[in-house]
N, C-alpha and C positions, 0 to 999 in steps of 0.2 A: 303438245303443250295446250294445256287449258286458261282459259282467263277466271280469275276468281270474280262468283257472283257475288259477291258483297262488294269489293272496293274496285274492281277490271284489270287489276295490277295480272300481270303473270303467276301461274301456281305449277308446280311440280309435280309428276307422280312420282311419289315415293313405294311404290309397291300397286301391284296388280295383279289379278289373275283372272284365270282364263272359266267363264261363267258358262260357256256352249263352244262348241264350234265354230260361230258367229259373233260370238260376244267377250268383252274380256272388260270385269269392273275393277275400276283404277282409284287407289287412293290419291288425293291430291293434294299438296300444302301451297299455300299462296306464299308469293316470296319478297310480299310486303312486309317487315316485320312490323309493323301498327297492327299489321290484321291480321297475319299467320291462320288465316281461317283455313281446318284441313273438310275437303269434302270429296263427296264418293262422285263419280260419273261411269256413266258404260258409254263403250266404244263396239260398233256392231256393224258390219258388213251389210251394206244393204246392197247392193247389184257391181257386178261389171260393165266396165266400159268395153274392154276387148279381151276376149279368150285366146289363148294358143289353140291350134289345133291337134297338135302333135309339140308333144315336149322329152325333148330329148338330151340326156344327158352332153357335155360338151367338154372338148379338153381344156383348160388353164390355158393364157396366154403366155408367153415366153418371157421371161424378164427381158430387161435393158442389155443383160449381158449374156442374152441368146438361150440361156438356158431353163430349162422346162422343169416345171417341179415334179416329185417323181412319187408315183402312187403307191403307197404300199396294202 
């Protein structure tokens, strides 16, 4: 969620796409209806805090009722 820069109210993305590998520019509409102002922002990957070192696929948890979903 973004804050709209005209009035600070909350604003929605209504649609986005992916601008790089690191980047993805997001439409946004303010969900003031005085101000309905729609504006663009980019959202961009700047560093990790902590890496896996090894990522490894993992099985589902069991449901409640013990049983395991089943991979097709």
């Amino acid at each position: 969620m973004m804050n709209c820069p005209l009035c600070g109210n909350s604003a929605h993305t209504r649609s986005s796409f992916q601008v790089s590998s690191t980047t993805k520019e997001r439409y946004n509409q303010c969900q003031n209806i005085n101000c309905s102002h729609t504006f663009i922002t980019h959202e961009t990957f700047v560093r990790s805090i902590a890496c896996p070192k090894e990522a490894h696929a993992v099985q589902p948890h069991p449901t409640r009722s013990g049983q395991v979903a089943m991979s097709l």
